[in-house]
C-alpha positions in Angstrom: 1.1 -5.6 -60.9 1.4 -4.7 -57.0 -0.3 -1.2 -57.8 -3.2 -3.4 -59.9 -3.8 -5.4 -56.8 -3.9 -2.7 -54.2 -6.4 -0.9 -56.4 -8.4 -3.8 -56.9 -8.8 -4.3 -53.4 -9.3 -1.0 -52.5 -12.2 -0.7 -54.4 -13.6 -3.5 -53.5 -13.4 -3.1 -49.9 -14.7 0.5 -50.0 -15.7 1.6 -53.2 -13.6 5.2 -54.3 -14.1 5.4 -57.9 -13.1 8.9 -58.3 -15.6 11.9 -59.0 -14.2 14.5 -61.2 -16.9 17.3 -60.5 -14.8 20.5 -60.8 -11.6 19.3 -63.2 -10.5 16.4 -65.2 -7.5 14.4 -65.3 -3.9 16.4 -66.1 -0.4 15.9 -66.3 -0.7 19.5 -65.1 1.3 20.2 -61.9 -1.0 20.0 -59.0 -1.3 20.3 -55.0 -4.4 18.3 -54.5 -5.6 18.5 -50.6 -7.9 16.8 -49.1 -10.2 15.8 -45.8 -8.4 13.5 -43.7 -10.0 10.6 -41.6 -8.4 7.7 -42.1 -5.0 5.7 -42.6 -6.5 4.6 -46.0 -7.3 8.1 -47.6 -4.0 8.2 -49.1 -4.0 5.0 -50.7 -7.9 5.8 -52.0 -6.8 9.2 -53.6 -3.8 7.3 -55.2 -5.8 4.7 -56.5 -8.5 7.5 -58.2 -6.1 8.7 -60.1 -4.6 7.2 -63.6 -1.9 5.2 -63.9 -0.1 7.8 -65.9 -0.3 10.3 -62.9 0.7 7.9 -59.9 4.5 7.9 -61.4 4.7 11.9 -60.5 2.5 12.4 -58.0 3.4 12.2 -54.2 1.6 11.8 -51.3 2.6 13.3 -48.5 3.0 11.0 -45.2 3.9 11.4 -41.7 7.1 9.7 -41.0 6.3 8.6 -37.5 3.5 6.4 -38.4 4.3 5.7 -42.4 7.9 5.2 -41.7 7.8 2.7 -39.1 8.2 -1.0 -39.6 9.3 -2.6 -43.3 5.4 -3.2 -44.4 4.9 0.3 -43.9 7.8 1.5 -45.3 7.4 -0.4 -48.3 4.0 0.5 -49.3 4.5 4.4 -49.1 7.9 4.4 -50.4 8.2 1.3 -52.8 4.6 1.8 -54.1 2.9 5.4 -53.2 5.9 7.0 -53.8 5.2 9.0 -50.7 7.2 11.9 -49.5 7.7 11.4 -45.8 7.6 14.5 -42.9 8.7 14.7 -39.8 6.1 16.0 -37.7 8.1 15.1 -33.6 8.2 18.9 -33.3 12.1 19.3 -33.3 12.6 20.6 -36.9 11.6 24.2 -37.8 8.6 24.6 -39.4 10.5 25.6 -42.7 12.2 22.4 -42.9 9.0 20.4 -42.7 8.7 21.6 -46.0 11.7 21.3 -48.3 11.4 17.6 -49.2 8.0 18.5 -50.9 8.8 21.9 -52.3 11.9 19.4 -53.7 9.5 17.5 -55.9 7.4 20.8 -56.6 10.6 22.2 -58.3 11.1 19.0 -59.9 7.6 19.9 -61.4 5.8 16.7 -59.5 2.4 17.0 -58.1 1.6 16.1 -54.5 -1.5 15.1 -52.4 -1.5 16.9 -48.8 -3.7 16.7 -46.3 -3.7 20.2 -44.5 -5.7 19.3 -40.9 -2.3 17.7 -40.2 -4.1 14.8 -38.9 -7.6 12.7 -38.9 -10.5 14.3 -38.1 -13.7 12.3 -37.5 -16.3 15.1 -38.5 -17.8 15.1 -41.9 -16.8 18.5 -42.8 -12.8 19.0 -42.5 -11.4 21.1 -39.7 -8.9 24.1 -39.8 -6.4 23.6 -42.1 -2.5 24.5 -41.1 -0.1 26.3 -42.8 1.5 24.1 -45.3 -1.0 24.2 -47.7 -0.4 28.6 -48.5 3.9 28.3 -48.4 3.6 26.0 -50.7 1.0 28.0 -53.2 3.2 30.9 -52.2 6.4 29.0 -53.6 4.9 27.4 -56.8 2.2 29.7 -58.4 2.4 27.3 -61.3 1.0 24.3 -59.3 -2.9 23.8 -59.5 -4.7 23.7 -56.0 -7.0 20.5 -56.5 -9.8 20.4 -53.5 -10.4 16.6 -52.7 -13.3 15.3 -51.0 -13.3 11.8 -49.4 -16.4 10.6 -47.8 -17.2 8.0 -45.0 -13.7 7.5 -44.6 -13.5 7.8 -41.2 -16.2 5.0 -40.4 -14.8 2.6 -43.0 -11.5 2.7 -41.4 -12.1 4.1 -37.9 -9.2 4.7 -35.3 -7.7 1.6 -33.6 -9.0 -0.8 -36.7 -7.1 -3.4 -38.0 -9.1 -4.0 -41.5 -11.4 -1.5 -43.2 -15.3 -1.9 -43.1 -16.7 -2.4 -46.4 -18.8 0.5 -46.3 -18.8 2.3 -49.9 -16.3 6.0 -49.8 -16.0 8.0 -52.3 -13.0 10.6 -53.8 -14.8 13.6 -54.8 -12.1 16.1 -57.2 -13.0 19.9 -57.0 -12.3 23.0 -59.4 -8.6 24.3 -59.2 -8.3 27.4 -57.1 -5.0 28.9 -57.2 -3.5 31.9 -54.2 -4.6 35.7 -55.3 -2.2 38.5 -54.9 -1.9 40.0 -51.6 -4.4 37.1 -50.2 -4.2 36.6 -46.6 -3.0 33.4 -45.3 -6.1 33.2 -43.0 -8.6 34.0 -45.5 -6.6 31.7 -48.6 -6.7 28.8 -46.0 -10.1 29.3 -44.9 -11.5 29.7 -48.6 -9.5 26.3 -49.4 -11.1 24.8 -46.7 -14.4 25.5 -47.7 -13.8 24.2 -51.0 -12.9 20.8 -49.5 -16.4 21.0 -47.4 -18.4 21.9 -50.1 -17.5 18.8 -52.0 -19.4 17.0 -49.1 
């Protein structure tokens, strides 16, 4: 009922019906990554997807921020079902990424957001290296571009409630790694996918 309520609000306060413009709805595996501009853009692309999917499909959250204080806490754990990294520098990069490669090889999906943190452009910037170990690891999962628009002025930095301007969740074509890709090139072609939803 929680999940019904969150979605109901979200789309009332900001619009995000989902656009499926490059794929459909799957209980395939997937990696879907996205833009990032806000503290809401997780809870948007969590509420354009089915029901059905939500159960198995993890969003990826920084610890500091998403696992401090109970409120926070609860929603991404108790109701995103987030997957939680710790990004204070002292692990090595390869531990970062365990805990989601953990529910890859339970044959979960995940939503990531590769910039690593919010941008306030309209087009995305670089993306890190997350996004191409993972593909590496699990050839299996689909790579799902996401698009989300006027995030980052309905729920600008330092605000305590969104603005009700209407965002959207814009789904892409799968694109999976090629043999012998580059990381560069991989990273800079998913990144291009993201910005051509735009």
């Amino acid at each position: 009922m929680i999940d019904h309520l969150l979605t109901g609000l979200v789309r009332f306060l900001v619009g995000g019906r989902p656009e499926w413009v490059g794929s459909r709805p799957s209980r395939r595996q997937r990696i879907y990554f996205a833009n990032h501009g806000s503290h809401l853009d997780t809870i948007l692309i969590w509420a354009a997807l089915p029901k059905p999917l939500r159960a198995t499909t993890h969003p990826v959250a920084a610890a500091d921020y998403w696992g401090r204080g109970r409120l926070k806490r609860a929603v991404s754990l108790g109701l995103l079902n987030s997957v939680l990294v710790d990004r204070s520098g002292t692990a090595p990069k390869q531990d970062l990424l365990e805990p989601l490669k953990a529910e890859l090889a339970r044959g979960h999906s995940l939503v990531i957001f590769p910039e690593g943190t919010r941008g306030d452009g309209l087009l995305p910037g670089p993306f890190k290296s997350g996004l191409y170990w993972l593909a590496l690891a699990h050839p299996e999962a689909e790579l799902v571009p996401v698009y989300l628009g006027n995030l980052a002025r309905a729920f600008p930095r330092g605000a305590y409630l969104p603005v009700p301007i209407s965002c959207h969740v814009r789904f892409g074509a799968p694109l999976q790694l090629e043999d012998g890709e580059d990381k560069g090139a991989f990273l800079e072609r998913a990144r291009s996918a993201v910005a051509a939803l735009a």
